[in-house]
N, C-alpha and C positions, 0 to 999 in steps of 0.2 A: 445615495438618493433612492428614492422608491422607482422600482421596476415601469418602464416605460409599457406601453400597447405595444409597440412593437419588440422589446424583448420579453415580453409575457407569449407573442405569437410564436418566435422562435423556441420558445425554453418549452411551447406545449408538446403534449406527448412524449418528452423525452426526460431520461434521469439528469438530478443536476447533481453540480459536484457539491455543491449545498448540503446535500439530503446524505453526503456519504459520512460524515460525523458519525452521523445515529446509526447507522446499518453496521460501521465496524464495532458500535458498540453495543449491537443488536437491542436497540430501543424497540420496545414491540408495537406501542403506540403509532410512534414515527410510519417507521418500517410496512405494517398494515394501512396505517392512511394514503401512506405516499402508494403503493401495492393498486389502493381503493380508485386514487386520482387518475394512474395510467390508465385504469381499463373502465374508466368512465363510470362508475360505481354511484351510486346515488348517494352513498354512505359517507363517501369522503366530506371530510370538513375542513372550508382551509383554514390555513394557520393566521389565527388575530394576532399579528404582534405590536399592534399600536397601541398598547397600556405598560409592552415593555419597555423603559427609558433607555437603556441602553443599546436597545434596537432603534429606536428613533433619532437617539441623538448621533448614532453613526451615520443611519440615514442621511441627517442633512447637516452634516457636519465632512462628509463625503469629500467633496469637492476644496473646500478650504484644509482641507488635511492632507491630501493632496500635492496641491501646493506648495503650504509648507516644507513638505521632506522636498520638494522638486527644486525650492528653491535652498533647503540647506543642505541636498546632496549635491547641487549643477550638475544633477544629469535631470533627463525629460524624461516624463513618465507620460506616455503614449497609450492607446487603443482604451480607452478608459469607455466600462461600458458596454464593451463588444461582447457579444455573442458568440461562441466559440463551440465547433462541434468537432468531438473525437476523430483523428482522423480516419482510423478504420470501428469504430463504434459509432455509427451514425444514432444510436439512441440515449448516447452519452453527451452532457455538454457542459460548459461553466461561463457564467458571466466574469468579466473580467474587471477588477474595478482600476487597474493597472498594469503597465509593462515596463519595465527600463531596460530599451538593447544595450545599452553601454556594456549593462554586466549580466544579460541575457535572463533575467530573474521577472519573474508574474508575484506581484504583489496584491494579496487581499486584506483590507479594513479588517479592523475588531476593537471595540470598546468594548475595554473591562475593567470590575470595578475595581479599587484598589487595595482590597484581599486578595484578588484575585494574581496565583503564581504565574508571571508570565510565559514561563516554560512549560506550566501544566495548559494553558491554552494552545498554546505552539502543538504541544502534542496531540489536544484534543482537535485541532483543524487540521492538522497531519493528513488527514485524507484525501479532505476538500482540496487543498492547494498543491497537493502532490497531482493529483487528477490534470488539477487545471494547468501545472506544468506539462502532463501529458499530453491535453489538449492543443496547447502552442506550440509544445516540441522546442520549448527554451529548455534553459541548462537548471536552473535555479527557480526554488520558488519560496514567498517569505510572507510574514506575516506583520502589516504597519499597525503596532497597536497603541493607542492612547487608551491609557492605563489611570483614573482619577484625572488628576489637575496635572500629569507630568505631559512634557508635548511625547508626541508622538515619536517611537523609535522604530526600527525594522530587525525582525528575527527573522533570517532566514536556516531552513534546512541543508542540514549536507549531503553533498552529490555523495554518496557512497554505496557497497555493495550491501549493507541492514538497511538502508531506505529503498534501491531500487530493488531488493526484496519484500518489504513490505506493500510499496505502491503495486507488484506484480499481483499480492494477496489481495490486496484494495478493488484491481478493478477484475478481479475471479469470485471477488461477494456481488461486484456487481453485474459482472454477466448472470452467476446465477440469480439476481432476483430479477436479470431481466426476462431471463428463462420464464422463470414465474408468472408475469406480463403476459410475455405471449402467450403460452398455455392455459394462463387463465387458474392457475393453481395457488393457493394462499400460500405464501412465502415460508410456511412455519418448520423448515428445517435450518431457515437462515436464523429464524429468531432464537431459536432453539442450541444454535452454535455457540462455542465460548465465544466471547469477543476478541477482537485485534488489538492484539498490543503493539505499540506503535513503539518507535527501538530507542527513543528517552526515557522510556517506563519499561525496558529489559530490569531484570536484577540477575545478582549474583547468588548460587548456593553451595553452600563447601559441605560436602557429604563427612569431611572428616571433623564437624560439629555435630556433637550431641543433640543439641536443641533444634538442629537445620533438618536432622536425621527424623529428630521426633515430629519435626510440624510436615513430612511429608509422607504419605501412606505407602508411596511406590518408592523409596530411599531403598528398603531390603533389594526389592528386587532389580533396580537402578545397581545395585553395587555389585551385585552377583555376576551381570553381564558386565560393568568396569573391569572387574579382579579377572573375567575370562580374555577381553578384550587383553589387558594388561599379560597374561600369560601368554597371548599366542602374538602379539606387535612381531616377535623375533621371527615368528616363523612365518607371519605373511611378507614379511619385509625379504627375508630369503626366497620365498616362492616368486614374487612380483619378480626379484633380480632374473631369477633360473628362465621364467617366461621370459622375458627380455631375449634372454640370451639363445632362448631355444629359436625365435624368430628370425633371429639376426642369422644363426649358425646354419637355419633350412635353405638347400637349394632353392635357388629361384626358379627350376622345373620340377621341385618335389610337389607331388599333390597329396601323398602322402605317408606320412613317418609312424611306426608303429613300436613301442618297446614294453614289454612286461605290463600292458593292460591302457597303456598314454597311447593315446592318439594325436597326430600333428595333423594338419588338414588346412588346405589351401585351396579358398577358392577362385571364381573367376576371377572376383574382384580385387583377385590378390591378397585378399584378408587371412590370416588365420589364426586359427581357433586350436585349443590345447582342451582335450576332456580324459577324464580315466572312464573309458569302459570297462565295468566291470562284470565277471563271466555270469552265464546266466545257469 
């Protein structure tokens, strides 16, 4: 349903997890108007989405959708609506359109049309609902989409370590445009950045294809540093061993060990450190 008075008072002056779609995928448009709107810019123009139908008909389609999954999941879907700010990014926030603790998941609406892949959606909100998980500090977050005339299903993301490395990337685009905010500096190294691939849209490339070799420019010099890597695996894997062992073997009162240019060194902290000095 359309944005109430009072979560248009909370959401002002601060970034919403809305707006972070377009930033990962450095929309310049987006990215400058939203830039315009923090710092009160006369330029800014807001966004008309009421000629878009499937912004409207999620709108007020909201609430009975809702429902539905509440009632064909038997779990309750709570805090609908709310207001939600980062817990230590106080200029960060996301409206919530859902929550169900049962399985500790923030669930956001999306109508799309029925071309529309529903994985390639999941990916492109990727941002948004990652955020707003961050926001509640729940485990899971998902996406309920009614997709044409099919009811409505839930895709959620997985808790893993390619998502919780992405969402870290997510909200390091948006400190730095918050940067930008305060300073008062147009955003234009964020827009200027590749965009974020989000880890549904990873691919694979096998260097040992012809064609993989030819559609990339840096493959030469990619294989050069593999073949060195590959040549020395044996001897960092025996060096890592020898430091092991050189730690284990040093007096617990040696501070320090010297042989043919290796230095052993222990400090206060009990720490120590292996270098070759070499003579001058």
């Amino acid at each position: 349903m359309p944005l109430s008075a009072h979560q248009l008072a909370q959401r002002k002056g601060r970034v919403t997890a809305s707006f972070l779609p377009w930033l990962a995928q450095g929309d310049r448009d987006r990215i400058i108007n939203e830039w315009f709107r923090l710092i009160d810019d006369p330029r800014y123009v807001p966004l008309d989405l009421s000629e878009e139908w499937l912004i409207y008909r999620g709108e007020f389609s909201e609430a009975p959708t809702l429902d539905w999954h509440e009632r064909k999941s038997r779990l309750e879907l709570t805090r609908r609506g709310e207001v939600v700010v980062h817990p230590t990014r106080d200029y960060l926030c996301c409206t919530v359109d859902a929550f169900c603790a049962a399985t500790s998941t923030v669930i956001d609406l999306k109508v799309i049309n029925h071309q529309r892949d529903p994985e390639e959606a999941l990916s492109f909100y990727a941002p948004q609902i990652l955020v707003q998980k961050e926001c509640l500090g729940c485990d899971y977050a998902g996406l309920l989409i009614t997709r044409g005339d099919e009811p409505p299903f839930l895709m959620v993301l997985p808790e893993d370590e390619r998502h919780r490395d992405y969402t870290a990337r997510v909200l390091g685009m948006a400190d730095d445009f918050w940067r930008c905010v305060t300073a008062r500096v147009p955003p234009v190294e964020i827009i200027e950045a590749a965009p974020l691939t989000p880890p549904e849209r990873w691919r694979s490339i096998n260097l040992d294809n012809e064609a993989d070799r030819a559609a990339h420019n840096w493959a030469g010099e990619m294989i050069a540093h593999l073949t060195a890597w590959e040549g020395t695996q044996t001897s960092a894997k025996l060096n890592e061993a020898a430091r092991e062992r050189i730690k284990g073997l040093l007096p617990e009162d040696c501070k320090l060990l010297t042989f043919e240019g290796v230095h052993v060194s222990r400090n206060r902290a009990r720490s120590v450190t292996i270098k070759l000095q070499r003579a001058k």
